[in-house]
C-alpha positions in Angstrom: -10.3 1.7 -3.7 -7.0 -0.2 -2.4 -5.6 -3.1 -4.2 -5.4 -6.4 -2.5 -3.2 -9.6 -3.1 -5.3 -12.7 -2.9 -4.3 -16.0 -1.8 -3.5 -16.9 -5.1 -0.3 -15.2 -4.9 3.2 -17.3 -5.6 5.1 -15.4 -3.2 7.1 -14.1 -6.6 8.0 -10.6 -5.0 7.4 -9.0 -8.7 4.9 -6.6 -7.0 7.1 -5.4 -4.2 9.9 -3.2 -6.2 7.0 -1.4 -8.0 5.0 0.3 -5.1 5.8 3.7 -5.2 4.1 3.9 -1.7 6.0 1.2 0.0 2.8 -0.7 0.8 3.4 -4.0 -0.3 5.4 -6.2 2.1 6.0 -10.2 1.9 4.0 -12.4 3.7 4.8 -12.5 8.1 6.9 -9.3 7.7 6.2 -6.4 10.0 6.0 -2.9 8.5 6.2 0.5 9.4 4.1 3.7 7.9 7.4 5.5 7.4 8.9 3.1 5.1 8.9 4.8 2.0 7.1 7.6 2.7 7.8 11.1 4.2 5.6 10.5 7.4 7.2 10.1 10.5 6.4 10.0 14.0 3.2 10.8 15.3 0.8 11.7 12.6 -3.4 11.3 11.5 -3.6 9.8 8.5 -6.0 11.2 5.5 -8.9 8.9 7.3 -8.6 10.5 10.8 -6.2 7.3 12.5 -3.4 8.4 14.7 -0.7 6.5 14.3 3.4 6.1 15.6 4.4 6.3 11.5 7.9 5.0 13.0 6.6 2.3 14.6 6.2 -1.7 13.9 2.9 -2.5 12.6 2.6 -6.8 13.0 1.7 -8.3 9.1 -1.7 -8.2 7.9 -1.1 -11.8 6.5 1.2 -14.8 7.3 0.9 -16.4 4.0 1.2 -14.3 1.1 2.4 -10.7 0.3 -0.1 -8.4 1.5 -0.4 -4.2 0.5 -1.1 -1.8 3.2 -4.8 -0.4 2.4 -3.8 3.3 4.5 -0.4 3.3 2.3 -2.4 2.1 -0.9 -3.0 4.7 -3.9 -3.9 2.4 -6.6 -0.8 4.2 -8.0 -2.7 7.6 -8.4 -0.2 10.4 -8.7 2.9 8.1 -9.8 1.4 6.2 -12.7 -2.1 5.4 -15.1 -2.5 1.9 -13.3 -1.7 0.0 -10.0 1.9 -1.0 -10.9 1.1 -4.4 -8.9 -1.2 -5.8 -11.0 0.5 -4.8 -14.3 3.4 -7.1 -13.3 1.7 -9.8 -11.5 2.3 -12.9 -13.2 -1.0 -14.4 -11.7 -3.4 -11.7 -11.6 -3.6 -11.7 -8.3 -3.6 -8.2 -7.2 -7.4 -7.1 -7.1 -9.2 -4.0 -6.3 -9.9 -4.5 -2.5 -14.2 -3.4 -2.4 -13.5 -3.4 1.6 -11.3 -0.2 1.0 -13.4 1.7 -1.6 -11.7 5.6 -2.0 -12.5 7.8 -4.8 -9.7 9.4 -7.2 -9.4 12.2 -5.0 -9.3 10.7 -1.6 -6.4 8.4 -3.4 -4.2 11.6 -4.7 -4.9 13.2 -1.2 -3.0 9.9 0.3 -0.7 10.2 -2.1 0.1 14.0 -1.5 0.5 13.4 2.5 2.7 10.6 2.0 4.7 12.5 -0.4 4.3 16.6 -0.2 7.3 16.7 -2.7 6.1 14.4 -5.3 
């Protein structure tokens, strides 16, 4: 399953530098599918969504920094544990039960984000 920041969070910015996936953003920040990945243009993602991976996707929260549940791979492929919640200072980064994926579906993510990883 993704990982979710809950309204707990400080707005420290610890967990941002250590996505491998690009899918943490700060709070009322738009985002793009491209940023950090290799997708671009018009693509499906692993669950079937079409999506412009170059375009402006509005923030998923005002608040708080919020991780991107289709760019989410709990780390899978890059590391033993979500790098987000190691570093979190207030244990705030969660396993998001909305977004439940196995280990596979997550390393699939992973290996269409990033073929040459």
């Amino acid at each position: 399953m993704a990982i979710i920041i809950t309204d707990e969070c400080i707005n420290c910015g610890a967990c941002e530098p250590e996505c491998p996936n690009t899918a943490i953003y700060e709070g009322a920040f738009d985002w793009k599918y491209a940023d950090g990945t290799s997708l671009n243009g018009d693509v499906v993602l692993p669950n079937g969504k079409a999506v412009d991976a170059d375009a402006m996707q509005e923030p998923i929260s005002d608040e708080v920094y919020f991780i991107v549940p289709d760019k989410c791979t709990e780390c899978k492929g890059f590391h033993d544990e979500p790098q987000c919640a190691a570093v979190c200072p207030v244990d705030c980064c969660i396993p998001d039960e909305d977004h439940e994926e196995t280990e596979a579906v997550l390393l699939g993510k992973q290996q269409f984000m990033h073929p040459d990883a």
